[in-house]
C-alpha positions in Angstrom: 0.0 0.0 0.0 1.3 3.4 -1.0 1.3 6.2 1.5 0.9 9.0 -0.6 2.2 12.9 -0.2 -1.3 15.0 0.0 -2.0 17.3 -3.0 -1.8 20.6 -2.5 -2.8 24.2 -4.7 -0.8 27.3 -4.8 -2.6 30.7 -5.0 -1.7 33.9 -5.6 -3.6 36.4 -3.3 -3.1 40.3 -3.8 -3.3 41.9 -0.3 -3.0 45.3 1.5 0.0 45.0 3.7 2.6 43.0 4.9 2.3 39.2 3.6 2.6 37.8 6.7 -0.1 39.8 7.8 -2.3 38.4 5.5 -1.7 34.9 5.4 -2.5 35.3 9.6 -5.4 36.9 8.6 -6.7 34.0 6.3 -5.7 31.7 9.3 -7.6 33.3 11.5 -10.4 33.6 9.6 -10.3 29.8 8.8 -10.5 28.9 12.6 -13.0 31.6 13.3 -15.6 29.7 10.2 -14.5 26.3 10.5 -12.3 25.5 13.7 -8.9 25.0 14.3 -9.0 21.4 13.0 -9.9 22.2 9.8 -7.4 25.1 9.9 -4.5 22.7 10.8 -5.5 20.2 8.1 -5.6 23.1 5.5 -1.4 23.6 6.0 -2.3 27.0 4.9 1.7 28.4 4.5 3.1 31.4 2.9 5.7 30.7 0.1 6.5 33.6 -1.4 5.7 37.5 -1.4 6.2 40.1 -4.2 4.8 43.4 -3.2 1.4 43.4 -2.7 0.9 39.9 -4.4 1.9 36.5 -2.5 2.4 33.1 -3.1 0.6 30.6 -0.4 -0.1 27.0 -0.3 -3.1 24.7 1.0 -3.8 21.6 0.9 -6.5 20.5 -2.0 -9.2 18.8 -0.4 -9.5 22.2 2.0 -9.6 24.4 -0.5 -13.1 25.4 -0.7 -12.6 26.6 2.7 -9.7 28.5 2.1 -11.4 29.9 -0.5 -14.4 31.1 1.3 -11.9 32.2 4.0 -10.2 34.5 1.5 -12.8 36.3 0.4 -14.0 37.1 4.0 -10.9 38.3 5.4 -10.4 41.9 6.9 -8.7 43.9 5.0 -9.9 42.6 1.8 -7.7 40.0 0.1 -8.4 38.7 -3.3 -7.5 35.5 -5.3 -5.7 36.5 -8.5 -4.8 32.9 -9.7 -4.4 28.7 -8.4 -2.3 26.7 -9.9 -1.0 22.9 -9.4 2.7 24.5 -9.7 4.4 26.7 -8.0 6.4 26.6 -11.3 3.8 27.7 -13.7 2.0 30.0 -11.1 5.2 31.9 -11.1 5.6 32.3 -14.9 1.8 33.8 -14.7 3.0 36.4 -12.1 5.9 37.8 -14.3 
C-alpha cells in the first residue's frame, strides 16, 4: 500500500500589507468559520511574497474553505490565480 504525499494548490492572493499579515489573517479567519482542526489540516503556509501579491499554499481537499476564508478576510484579500505549480503560477505572475 502506498502512502501517498497530500496534494496541494498554490494561490496567488493580492493583499493590502505585509504578507505575513495576510496569510494570519486568512488563518484566523479559517478557525473563526471552521475550527482550528480544519485550519491545521488546510497547512495553509506562505511561500512567497512580491509586493502586494503573495504566493501561499493549502492543501486541495480544503480548499473550498480557504477559498471562502479568503474572500471574507479583513482587509480585503483577493484571489488572483491557483495553480498545481508553483512553477507555472510563477511564470503567470511575471
Amino acid at each position: 500500500m502506498l502512502n501517498r504525499r497530500p496534494k496541494r494548490r498554490y494561490l496567488s492572493v493580492m493583499h493590502a500589507g505585509p504578507a505575513s499579515d495576510a496569510v494570519n489573517a486568512i488563518v484566523k479567519r479559517c478557525s473563526e468559520l471552521f475550527g482550528s482542526i480544519a485550519t491545521e489540516k488546510a497547512a495553509i503556509r506562505l511561500v512567497k511574497s512580491e509586493g502586494n501579491a503573495t504566493i501561499i499554499k493549502c492543501r486541495l481537499d480544503q480548499l473550498d474553505k480557504v477559498l471562502v476564508a479568503i474572500t471574507l478576510t479583513d482587509p480585503p484579500t483577493v484571489t488572483l490565480d491557483m495553480s498545481g505549480s508553483i512553477k507555472r503560477l510563477k511564470c503567470k505572475l511575471v
